[in-house]
N, C-alpha and C positions, 0 to 999 in steps of 0.2 A: 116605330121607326127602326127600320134594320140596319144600325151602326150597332156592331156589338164590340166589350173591350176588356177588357182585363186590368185590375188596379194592383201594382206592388206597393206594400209598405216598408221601408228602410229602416232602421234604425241607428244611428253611428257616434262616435264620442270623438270629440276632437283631439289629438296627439300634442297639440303645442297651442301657446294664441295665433289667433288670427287675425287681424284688424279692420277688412274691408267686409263688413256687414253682408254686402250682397254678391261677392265672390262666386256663390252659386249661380246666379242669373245669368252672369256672361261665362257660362262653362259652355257655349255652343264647340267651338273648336276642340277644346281640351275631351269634351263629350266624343268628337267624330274620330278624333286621334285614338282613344281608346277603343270605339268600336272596328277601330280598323285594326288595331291591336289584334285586337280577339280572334278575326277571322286571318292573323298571318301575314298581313297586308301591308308591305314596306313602304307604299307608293302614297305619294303627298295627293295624288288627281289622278280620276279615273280614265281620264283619256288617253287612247293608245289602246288599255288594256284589254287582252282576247278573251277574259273571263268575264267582264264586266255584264255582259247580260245574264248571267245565272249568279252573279255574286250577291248576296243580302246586302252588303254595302249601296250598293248600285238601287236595289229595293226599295229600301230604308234613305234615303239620301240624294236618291236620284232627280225626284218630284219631276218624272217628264211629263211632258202634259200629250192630253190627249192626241191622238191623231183622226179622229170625228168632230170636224167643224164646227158644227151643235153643240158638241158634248165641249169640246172645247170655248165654246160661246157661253154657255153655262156658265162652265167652274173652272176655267181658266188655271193659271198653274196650282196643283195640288200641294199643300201644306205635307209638312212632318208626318208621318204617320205615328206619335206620342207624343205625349204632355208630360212635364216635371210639375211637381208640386215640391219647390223649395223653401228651407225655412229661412230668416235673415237672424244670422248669425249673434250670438250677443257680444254686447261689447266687451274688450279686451278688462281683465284675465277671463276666457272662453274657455283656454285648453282643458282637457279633461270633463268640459261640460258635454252630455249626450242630447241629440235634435233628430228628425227625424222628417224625413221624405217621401214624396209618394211618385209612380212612374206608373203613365196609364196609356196602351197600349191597342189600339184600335185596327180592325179590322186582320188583313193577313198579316202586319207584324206583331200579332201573339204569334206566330209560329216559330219566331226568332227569339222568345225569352229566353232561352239561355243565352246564348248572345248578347241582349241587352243587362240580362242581371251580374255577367263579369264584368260589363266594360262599367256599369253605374260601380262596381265591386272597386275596379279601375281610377274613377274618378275621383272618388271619396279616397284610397291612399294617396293620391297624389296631394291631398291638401296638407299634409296627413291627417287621415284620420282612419278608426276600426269600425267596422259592420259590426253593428250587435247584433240584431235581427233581423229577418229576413222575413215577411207576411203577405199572403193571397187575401186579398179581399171577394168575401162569397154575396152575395143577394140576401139584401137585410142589413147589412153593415158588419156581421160576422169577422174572423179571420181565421187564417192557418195557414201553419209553419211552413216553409216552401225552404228546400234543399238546395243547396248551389249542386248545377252541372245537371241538373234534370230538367224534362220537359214534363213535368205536371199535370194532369187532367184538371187545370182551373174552370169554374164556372165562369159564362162569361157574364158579363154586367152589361146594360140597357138603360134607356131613359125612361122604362118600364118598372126597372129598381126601386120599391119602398122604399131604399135609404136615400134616395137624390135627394129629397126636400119633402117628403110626405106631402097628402093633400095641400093643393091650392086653392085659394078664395079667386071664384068667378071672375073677379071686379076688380081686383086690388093685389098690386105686387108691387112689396119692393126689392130690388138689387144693389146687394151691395158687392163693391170690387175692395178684393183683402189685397190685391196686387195689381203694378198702375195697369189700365187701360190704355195701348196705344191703337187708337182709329187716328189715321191719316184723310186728309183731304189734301189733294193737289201739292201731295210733300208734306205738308204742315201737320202738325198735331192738332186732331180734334180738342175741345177745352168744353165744347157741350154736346150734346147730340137728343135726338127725339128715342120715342119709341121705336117709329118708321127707321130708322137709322140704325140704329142696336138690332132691329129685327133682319133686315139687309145685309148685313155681316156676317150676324148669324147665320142666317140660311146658307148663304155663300160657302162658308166654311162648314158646317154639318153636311151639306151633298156634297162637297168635294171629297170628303175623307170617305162617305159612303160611295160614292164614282169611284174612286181610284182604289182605294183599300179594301172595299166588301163588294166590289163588284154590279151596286147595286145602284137604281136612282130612287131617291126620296119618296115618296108620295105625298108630294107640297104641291099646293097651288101657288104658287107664288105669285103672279099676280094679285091673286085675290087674298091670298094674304099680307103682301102687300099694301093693299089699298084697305084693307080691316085692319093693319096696323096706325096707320095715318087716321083714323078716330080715335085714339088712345093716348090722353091726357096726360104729361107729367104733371104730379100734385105736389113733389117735394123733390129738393134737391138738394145735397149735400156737398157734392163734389169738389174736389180743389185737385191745384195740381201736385205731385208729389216731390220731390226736388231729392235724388240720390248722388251723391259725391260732387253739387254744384250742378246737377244737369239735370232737366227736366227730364222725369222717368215715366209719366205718365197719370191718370186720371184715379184717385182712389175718391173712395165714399160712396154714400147710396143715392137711388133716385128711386122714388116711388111714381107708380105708373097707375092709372083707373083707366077702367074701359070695360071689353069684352074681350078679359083676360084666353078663355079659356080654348078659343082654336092654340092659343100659344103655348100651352105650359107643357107638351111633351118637348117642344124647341126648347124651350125657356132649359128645364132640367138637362136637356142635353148636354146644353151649353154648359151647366156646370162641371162636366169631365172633360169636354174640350178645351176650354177657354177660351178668349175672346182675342184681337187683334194682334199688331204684332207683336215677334217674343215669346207668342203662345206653347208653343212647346217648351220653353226652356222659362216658365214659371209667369208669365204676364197675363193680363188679363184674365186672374181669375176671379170669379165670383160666384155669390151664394144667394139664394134667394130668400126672404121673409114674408112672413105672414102679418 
């Protein structure tokens, strides 16, 4: 599948307590603020502006959807082009403790890493906190050191990646979500869903990042995988719903799936750098797969 992306590892120590466990979750705003920082950028909203079509803000932020009918019938408005991997903070006294994040960067915005690794630079003092390290994740699971203020020759990463989940069983997978799951129906929060359903999503969001960001369309039958997903069994389920500061946050735990796993497992691993519904970018719906 030709979605290719780039994974940063963070590393930071907290400068004082903090109280609110998931403070990083909702840094959408506080995130845009800084990236608009970076590039100079006084202005609360893009409109008006005579730069805004060559601006990386505008890029990164803009998610206009297509202007091909089809292609807009497809994949509808385009997602983030990144994902946060955040951690939930410990409870208070935290100051001084060190945690650690990841920022995975898909299609043309690798070309804006330095951009993204000041404004992440950015976000983290604003809590306060120090950058301890700074790490390129290579094919395999590897790392290495990455320099602020450069543009790096990173390798890029694939759901081709030995380290996504290593081999799958034909028959049998299960996922688990370390972060809620929000699938919507008609407004509402999903509380169950099938295979056919998690697979729906998926596709949805793995071609759009590939449409808009690589340029490229999938090689999915969607139909037909589709209707091969709708034979595939949930066997076990764990899930409940998650409850962050009195409000429902979403769907965590696992759910094991039998069938004829294996048209799906390069989606299946995909989805593990993407993540799933919404919030995906800024740390939701992640999940990992089992054997």
């Amino acid at each position: 599948m030709e979605l290719h992306y780039v994974k940063i590892h963070f590393q930071f120590m907290l400068e004082e307590d903090l109280e609110d466990p998931y403070l990083l979750y909702a840094s959408r705003a506080r995130f845009e603020a800084a990236f608009r920082r970076v590039l100079a950028c006084g202005r609360a909203a893009c409109a008006g502006c005579r730069t805004s079509d060559s601006c990386p803000h505008t890029e990164i932020f803009g998610q206009h959807l297509a202007r091909d009918p089809e292609a807009l019938r497809r994949h509808q408005k385009p997602p983030l082009p990144f994902v946060f991997h955040f951690p939930q903070l410990l409870p208070i006294p935290n100051g001084g403790s060190s945690f650690a994040c990841s920022l995975t960067l898909f299609g043309r915005a690798v070309h804006h890493l330095p951009h993204f690794m000041e404004a992440v630079g950015i976000l983290l003092e604003g809590l306060p906190a120090t950058v301890l390290k700074v790490e390129a994740e290579s094919p395999g699971g590897g790392r290495e050191a990455v320099a602020a203020g450069l543009q790096p020759a990173l390798p890029l990463l694939s759901a081709l990646d030995p380290s996504a989940s290593g081999p799958l069983p034909p028959d049998r997978v299960t996922v688990r979500f370390v972060t809620p799951l929000k699938l919507t129906h008609e407004g509402r929060l999903v509380r169950r869903f099938s295979f056919a359903e998690l697979t729906r999503a998926l596709m949805r969001r793995v071609s759009s990042l590939a449409y808009y960001y690589e340029g490229v369309e999938l090689p999915l039958d969607y139909r037909w995988l589709s209707q091969a997903a709708g034979t595939i069994r949930t066997v076990g389920s764990d899930c409940r719903l998650d409850i962050w500061g009195g409000r429902p946050a979403g769907l965590i735990g696992s759910v094991t799936f039998a069938g004829d796993l294996e048209p799906f497992h390069l989606l299946l691993q995909l989805g593990t750098a993407t993540h799933l519904g919404k919030g995906a970018s800024f740390g939701f719906g992640r999940f990992q797969l089992e054997r």
